[in-house]
mmCIF file of the N, C-alpha and C atoms, coordinates in Angstrom:
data_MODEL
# 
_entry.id   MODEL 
# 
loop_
_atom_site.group_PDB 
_atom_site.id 
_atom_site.type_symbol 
_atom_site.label_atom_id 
_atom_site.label_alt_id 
_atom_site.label_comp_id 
_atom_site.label_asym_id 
_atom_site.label_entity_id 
_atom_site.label_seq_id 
_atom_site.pdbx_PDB_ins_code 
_atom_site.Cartn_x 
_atom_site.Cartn_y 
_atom_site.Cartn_z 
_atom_site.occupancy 
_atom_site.B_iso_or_equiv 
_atom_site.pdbx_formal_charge 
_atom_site.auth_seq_id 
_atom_site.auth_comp_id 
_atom_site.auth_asym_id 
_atom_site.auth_atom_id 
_atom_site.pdbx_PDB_model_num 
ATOM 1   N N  . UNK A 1 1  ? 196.029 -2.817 -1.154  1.00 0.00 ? 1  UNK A N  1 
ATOM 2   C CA . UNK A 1 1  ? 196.709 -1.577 -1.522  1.00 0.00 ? 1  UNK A CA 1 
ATOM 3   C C  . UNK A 1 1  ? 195.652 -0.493 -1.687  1.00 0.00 ? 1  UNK A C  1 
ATOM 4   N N  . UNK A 1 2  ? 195.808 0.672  -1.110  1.00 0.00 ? 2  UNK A N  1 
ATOM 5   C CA . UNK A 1 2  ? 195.098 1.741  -1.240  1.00 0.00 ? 2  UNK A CA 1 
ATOM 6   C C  . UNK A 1 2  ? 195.625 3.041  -1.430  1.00 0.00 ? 2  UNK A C  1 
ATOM 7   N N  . UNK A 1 3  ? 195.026 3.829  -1.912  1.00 0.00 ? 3  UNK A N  1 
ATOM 8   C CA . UNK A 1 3  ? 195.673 5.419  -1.924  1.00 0.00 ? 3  UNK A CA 1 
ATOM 9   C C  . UNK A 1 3  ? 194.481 6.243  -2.246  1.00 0.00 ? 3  UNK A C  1 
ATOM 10  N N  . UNK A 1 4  ? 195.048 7.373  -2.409  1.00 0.00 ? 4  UNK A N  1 
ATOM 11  C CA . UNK A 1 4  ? 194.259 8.781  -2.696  1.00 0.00 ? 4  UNK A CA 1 
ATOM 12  C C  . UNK A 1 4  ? 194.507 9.640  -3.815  1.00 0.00 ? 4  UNK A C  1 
ATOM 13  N N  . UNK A 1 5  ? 193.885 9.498  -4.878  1.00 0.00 ? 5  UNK A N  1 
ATOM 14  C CA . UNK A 1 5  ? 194.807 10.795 -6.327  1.00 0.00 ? 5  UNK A CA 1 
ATOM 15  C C  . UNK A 1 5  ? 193.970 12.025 -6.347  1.00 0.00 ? 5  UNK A C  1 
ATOM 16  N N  . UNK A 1 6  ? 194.359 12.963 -5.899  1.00 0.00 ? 6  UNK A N  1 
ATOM 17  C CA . UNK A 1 6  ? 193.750 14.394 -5.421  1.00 0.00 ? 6  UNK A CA 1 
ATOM 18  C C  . UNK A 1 6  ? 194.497 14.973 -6.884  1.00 0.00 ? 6  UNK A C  1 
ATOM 19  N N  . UNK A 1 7  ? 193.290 15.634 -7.787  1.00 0.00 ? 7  UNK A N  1 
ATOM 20  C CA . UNK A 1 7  ? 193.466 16.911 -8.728  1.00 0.00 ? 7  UNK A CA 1 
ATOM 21  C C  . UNK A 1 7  ? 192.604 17.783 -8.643  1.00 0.00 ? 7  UNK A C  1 
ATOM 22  N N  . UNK A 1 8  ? 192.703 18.217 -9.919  1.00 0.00 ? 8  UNK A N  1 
ATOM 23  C CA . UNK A 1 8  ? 191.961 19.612 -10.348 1.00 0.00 ? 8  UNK A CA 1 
ATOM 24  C C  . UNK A 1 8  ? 190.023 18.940 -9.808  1.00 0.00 ? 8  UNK A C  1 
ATOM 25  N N  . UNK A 1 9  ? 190.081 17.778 -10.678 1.00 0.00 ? 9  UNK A N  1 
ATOM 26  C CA . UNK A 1 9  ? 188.675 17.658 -10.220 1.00 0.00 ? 9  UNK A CA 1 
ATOM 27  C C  . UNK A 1 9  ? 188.113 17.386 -11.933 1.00 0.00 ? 9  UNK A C  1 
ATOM 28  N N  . UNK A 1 10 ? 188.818 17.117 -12.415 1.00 0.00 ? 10 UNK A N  1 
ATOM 29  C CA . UNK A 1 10 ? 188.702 17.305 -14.303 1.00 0.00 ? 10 UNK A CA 1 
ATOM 30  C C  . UNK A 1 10 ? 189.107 16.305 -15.257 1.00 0.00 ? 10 UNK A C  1 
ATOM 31  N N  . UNK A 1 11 ? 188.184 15.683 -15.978 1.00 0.00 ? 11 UNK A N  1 
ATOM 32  C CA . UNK A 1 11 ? 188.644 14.934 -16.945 1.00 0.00 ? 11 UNK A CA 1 
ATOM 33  C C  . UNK A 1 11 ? 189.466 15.563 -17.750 1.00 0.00 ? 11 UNK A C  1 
ATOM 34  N N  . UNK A 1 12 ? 190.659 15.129 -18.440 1.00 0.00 ? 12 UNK A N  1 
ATOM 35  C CA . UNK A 1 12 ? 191.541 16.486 -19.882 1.00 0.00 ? 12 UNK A CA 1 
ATOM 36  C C  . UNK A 1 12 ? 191.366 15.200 -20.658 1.00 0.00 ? 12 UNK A C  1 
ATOM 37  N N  . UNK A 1 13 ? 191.613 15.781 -21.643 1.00 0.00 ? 13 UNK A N  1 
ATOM 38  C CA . UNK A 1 13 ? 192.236 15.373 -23.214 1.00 0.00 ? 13 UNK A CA 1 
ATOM 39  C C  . UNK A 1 13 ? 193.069 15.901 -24.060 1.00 0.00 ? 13 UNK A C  1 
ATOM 40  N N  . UNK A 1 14 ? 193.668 15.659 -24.975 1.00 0.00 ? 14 UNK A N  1 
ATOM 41  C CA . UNK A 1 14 ? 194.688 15.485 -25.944 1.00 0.00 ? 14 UNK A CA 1 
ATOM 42  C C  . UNK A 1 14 ? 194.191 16.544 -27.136 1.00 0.00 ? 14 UNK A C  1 
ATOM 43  N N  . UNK A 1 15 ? 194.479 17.775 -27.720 1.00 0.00 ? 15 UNK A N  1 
ATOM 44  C CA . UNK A 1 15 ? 193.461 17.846 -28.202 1.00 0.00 ? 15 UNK A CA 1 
ATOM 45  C C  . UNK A 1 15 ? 194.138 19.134 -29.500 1.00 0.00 ? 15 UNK A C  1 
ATOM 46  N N  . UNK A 1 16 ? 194.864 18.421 -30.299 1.00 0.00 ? 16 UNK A N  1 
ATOM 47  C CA . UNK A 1 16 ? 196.399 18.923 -30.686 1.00 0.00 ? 16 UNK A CA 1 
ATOM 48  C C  . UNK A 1 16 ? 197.011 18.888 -30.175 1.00 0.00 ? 16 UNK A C  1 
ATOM 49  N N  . UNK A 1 17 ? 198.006 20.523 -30.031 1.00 0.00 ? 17 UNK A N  1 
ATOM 50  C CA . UNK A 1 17 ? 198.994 20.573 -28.839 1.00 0.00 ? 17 UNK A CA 1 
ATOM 51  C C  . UNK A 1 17 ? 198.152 21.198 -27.801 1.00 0.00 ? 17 UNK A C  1 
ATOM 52  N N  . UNK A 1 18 ? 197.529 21.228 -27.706 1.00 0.00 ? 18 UNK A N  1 
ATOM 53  C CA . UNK A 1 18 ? 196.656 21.557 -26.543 1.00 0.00 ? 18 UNK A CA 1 
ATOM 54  C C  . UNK A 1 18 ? 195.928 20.431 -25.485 1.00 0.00 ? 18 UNK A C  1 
ATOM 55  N N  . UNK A 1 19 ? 195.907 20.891 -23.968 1.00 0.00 ? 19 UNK A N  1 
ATOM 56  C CA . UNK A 1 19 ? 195.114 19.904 -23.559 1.00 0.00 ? 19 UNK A CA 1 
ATOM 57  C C  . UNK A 1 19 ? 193.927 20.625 -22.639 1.00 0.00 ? 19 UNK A C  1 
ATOM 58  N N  . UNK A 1 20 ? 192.795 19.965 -23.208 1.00 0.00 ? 20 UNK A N  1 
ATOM 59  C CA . UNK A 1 20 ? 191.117 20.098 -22.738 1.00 0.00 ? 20 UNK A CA 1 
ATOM 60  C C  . UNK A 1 20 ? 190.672 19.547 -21.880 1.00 0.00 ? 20 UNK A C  1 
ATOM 61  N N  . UNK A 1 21 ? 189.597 20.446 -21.335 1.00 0.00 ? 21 UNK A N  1 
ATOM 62  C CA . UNK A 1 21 ? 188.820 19.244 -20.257 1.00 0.00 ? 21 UNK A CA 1 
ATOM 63  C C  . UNK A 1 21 ? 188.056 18.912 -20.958 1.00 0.00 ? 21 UNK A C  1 
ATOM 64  N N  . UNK A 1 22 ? 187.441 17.405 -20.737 1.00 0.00 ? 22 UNK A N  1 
ATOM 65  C CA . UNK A 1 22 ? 186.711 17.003 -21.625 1.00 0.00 ? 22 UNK A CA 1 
ATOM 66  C C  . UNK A 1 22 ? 185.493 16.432 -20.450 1.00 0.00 ? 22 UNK A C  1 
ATOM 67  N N  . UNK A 1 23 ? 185.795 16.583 -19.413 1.00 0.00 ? 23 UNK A N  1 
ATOM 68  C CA . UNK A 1 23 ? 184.216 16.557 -18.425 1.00 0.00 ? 23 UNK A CA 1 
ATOM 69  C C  . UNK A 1 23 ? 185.090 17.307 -17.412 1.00 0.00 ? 23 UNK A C  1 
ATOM 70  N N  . UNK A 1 24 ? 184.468 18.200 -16.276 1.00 0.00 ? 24 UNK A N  1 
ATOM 71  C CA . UNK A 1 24 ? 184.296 18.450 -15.235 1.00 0.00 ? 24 UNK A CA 1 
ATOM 72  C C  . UNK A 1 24 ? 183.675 17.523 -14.251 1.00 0.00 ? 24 UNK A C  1 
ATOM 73  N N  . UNK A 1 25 ? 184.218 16.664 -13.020 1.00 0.00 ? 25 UNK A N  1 
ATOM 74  C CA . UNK A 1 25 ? 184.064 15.424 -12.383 1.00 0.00 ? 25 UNK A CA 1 
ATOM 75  C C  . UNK A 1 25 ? 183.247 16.888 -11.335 1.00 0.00 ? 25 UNK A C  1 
ATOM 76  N N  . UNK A 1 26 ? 181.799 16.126 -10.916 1.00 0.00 ? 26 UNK A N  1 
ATOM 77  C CA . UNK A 1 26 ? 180.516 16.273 -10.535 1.00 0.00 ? 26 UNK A CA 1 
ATOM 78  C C  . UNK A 1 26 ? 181.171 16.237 -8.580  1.00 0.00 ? 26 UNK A C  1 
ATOM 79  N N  . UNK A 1 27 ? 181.340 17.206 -8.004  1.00 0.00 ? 27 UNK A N  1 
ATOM 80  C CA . UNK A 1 27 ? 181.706 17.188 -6.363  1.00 0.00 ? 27 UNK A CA 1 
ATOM 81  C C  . UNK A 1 27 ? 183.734 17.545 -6.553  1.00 0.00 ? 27 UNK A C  1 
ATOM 82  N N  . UNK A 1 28 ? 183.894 17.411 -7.863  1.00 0.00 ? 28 UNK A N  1 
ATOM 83  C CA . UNK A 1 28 ? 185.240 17.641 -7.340  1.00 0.00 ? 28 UNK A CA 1 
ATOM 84  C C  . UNK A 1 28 ? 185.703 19.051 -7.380  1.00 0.00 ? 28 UNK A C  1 
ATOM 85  N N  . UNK A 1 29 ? 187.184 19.425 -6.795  1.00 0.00 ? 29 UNK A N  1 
ATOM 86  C CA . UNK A 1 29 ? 187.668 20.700 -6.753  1.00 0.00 ? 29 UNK A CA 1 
ATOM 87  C C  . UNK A 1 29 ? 186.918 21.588 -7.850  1.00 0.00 ? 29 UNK A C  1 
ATOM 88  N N  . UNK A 1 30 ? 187.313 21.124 -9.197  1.00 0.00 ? 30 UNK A N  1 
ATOM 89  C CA . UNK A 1 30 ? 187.041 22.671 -10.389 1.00 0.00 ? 30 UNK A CA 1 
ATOM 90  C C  . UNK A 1 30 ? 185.528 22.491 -9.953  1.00 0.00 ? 30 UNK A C  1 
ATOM 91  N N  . UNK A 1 31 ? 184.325 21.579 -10.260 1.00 0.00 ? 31 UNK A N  1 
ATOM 92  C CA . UNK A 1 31 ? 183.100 22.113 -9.960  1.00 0.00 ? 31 UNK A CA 1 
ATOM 93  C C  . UNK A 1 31 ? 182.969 23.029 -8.736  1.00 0.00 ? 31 UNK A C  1 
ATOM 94  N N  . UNK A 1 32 ? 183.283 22.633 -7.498  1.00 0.00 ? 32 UNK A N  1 
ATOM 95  C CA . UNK A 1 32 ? 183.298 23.475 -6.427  1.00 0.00 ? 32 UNK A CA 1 
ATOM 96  C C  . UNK A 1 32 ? 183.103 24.898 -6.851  1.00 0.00 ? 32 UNK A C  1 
ATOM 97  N N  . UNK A 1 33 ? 184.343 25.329 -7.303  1.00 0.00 ? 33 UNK A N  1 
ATOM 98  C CA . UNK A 1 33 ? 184.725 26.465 -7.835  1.00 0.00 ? 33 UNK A CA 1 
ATOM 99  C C  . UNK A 1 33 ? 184.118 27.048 -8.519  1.00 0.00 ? 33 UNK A C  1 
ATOM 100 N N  . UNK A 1 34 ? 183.800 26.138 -9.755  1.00 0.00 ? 34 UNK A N  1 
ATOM 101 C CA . UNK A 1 34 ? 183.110 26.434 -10.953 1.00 0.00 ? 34 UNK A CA 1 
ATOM 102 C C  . UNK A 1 34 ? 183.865 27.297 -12.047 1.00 0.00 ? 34 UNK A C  1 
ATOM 103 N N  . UNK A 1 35 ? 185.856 27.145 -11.738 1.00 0.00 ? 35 UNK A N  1 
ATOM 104 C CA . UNK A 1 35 ? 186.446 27.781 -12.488 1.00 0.00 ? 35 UNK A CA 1 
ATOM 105 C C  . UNK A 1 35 ? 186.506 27.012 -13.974 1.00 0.00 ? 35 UNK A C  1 
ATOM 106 N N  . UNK A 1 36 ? 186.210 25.213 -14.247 1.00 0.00 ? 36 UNK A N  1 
ATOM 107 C CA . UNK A 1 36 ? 186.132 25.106 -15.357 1.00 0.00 ? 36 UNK A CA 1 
ATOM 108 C C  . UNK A 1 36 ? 185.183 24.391 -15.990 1.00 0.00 ? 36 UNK A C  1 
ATOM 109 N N  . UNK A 1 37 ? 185.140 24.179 -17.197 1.00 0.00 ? 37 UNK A N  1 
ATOM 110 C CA . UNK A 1 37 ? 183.905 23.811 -17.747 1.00 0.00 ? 37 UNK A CA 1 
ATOM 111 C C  . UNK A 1 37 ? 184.262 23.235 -18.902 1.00 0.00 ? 37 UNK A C  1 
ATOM 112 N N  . UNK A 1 38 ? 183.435 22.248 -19.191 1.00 0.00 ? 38 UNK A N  1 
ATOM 113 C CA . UNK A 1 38 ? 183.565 20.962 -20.160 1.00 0.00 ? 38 UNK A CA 1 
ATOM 114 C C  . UNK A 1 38 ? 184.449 22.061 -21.345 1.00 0.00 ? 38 UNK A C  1 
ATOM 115 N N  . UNK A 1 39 ? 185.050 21.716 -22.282 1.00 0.00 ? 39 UNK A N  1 
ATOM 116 C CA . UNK A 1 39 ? 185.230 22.466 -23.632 1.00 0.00 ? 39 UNK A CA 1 
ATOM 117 C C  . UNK A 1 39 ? 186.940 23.112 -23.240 1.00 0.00 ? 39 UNK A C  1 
ATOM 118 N N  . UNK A 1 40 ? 186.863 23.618 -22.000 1.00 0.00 ? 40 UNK A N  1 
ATOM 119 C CA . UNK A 1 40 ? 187.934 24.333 -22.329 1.00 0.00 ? 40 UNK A CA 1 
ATOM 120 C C  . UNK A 1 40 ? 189.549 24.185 -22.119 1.00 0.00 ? 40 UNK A C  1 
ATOM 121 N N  . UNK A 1 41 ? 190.092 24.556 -22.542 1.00 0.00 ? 41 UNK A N  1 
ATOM 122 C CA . UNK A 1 41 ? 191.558 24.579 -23.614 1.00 0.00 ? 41 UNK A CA 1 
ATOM 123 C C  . UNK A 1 41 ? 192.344 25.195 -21.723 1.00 0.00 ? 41 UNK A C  1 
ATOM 124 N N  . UNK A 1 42 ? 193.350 24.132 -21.591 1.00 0.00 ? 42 UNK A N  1 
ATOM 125 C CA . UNK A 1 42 ? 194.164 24.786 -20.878 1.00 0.00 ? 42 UNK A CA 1 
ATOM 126 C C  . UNK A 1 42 ? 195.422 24.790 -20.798 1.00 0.00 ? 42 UNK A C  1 
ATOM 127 N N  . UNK A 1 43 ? 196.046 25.892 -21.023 1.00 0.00 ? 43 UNK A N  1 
ATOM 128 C CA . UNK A 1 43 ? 197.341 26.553 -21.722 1.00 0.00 ? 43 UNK A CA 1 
ATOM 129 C C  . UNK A 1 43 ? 198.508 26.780 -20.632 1.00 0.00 ? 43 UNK A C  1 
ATOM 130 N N  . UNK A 1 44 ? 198.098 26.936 -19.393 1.00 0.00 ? 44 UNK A N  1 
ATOM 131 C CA . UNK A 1 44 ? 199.202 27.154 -18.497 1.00 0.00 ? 44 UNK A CA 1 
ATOM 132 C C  . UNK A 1 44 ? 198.664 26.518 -17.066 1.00 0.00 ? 44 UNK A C  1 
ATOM 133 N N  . UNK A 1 45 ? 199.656 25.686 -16.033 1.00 0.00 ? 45 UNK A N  1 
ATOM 134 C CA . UNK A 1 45 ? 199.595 25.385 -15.114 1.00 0.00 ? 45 UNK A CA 1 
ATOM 135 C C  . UNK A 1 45 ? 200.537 25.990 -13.936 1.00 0.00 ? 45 UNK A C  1 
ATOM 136 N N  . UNK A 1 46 ? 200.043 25.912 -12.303 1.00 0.00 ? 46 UNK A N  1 
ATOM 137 C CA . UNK A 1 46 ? 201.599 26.228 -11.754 1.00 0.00 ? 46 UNK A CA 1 
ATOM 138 C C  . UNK A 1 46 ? 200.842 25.711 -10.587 1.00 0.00 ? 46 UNK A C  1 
ATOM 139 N N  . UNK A 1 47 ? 201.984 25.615 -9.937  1.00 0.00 ? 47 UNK A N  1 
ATOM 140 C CA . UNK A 1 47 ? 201.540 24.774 -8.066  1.00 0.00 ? 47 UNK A CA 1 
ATOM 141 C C  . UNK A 1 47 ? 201.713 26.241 -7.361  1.00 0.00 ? 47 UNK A C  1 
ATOM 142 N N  . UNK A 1 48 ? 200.956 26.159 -6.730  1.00 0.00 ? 48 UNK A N  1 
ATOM 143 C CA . UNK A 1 48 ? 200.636 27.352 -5.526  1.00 0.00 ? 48 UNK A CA 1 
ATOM 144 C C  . UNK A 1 48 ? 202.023 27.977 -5.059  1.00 0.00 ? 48 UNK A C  1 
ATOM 145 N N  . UNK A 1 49 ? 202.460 29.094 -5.544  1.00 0.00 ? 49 UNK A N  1 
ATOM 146 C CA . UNK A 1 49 ? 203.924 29.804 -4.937  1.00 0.00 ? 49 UNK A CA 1 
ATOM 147 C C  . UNK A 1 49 ? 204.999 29.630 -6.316  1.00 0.00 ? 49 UNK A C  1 
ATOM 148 N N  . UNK A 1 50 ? 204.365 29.157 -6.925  1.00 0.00 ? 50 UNK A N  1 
ATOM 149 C CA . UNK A 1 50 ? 205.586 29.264 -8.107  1.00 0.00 ? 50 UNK A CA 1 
ATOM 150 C C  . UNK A 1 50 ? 204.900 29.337 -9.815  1.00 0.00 ? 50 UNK A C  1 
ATOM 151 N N  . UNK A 1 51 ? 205.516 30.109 -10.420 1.00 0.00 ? 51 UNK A N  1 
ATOM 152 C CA . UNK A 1 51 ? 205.048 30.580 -11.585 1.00 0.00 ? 51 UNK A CA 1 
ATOM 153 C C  . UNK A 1 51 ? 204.532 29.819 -12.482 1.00 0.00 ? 51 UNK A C  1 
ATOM 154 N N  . UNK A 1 52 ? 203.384 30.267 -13.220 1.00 0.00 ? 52 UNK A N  1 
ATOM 155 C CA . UNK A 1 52 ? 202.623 29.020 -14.475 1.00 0.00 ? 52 UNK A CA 1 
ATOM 156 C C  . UNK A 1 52 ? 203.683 28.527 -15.666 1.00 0.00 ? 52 UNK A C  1 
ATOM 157 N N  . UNK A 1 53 ? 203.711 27.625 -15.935 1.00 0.00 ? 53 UNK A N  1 
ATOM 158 C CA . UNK A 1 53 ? 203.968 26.622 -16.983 1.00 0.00 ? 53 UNK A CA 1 
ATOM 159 C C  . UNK A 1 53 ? 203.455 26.756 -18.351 1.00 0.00 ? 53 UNK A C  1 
ATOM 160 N N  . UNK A 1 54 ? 204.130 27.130 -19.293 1.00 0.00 ? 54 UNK A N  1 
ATOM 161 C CA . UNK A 1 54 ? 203.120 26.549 -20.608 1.00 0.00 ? 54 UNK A CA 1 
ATOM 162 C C  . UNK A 1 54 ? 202.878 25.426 -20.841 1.00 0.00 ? 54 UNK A C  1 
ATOM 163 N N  . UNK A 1 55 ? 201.851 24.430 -20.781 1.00 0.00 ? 55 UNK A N  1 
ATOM 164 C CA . UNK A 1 55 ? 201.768 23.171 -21.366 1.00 0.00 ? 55 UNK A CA 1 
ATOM 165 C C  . UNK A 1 55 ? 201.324 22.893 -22.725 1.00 0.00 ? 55 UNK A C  1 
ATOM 166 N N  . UNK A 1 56 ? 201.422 24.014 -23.584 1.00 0.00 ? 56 UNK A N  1 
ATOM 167 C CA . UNK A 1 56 ? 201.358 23.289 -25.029 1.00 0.00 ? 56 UNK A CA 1 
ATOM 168 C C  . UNK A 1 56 ? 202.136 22.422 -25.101 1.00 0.00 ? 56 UNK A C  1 
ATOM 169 N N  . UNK A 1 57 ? 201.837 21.803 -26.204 1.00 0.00 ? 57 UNK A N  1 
ATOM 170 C CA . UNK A 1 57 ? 202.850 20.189 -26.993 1.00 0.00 ? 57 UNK A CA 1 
ATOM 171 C C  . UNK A 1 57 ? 202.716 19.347 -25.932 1.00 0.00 ? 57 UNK A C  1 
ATOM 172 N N  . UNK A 1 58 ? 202.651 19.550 -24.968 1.00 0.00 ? 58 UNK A N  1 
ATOM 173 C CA . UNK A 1 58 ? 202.832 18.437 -23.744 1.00 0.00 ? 58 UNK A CA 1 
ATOM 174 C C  . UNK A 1 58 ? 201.603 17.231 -23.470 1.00 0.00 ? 58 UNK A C  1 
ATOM 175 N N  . UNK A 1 59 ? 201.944 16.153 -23.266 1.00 0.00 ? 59 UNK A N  1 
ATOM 176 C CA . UNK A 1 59 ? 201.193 14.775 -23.208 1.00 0.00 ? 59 UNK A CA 1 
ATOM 177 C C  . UNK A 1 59 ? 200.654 15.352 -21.813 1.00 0.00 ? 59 UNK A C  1 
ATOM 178 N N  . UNK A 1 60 ? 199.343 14.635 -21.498 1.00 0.00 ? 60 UNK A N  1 
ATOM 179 C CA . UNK A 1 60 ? 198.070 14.748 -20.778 1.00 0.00 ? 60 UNK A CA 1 
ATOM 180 C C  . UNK A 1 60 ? 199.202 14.220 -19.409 1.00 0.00 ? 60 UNK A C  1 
ATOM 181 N N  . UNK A 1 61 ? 199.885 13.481 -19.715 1.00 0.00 ? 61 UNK A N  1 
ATOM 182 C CA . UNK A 1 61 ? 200.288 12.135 -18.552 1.00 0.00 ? 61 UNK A CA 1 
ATOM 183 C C  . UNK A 1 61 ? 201.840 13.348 -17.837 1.00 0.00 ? 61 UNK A C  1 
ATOM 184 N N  . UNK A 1 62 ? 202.503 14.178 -18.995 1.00 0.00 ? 62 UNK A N  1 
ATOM 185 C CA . UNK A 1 62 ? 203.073 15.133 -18.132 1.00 0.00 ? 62 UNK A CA 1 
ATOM 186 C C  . UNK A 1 62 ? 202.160 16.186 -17.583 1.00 0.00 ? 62 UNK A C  1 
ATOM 187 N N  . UNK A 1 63 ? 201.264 16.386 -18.183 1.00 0.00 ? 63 UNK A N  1 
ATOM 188 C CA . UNK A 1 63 ? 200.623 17.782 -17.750 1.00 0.00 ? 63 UNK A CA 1 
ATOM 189 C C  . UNK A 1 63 ? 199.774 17.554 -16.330 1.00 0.00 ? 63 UNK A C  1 
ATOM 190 N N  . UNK A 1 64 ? 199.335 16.169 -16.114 1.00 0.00 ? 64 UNK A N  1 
ATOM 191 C CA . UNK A 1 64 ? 198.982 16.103 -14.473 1.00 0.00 ? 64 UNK A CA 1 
ATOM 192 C C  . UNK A 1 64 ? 200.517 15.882 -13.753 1.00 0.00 ? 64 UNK A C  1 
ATOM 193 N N  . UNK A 1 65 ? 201.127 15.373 -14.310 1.00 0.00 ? 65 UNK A N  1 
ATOM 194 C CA . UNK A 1 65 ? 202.655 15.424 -13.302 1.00 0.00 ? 65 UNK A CA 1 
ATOM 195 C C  . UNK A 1 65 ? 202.822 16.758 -12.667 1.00 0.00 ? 65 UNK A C  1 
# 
């Protein structure tokens, strides 16, 4: 069995109602970029063409869904 899990490129964590990156993964998407960085707090998500999300309160395991 094999597959492929394509994200941000980012370790998160749990961190209240908030969820953090807690490493930036070394070659992936966010380093590329260099839009994120260990520490920080992220508050809204959205898929390309449709509007951001608040993810406060929300578990790590919905917030990559």
């Amino acid at each position: 069995m094999g597959g492929k899990l394509e994200g941000i490129g980012a370790r998160l964590q749990t961190d209240g109602d908030f969820t953090k990156v807690s490493s930036v993964v070394v070659g992936g998407p966010a380093w590329k970029t260099k839009k994120l960085q260990d520490d920080d707090v992220i508050l809204k998500v959205a898929q390309k063409g449709q509007d951001p999300v608040d993810i406060t309160g929300m578990r790590v395991d919905d917030v990559v869904q």
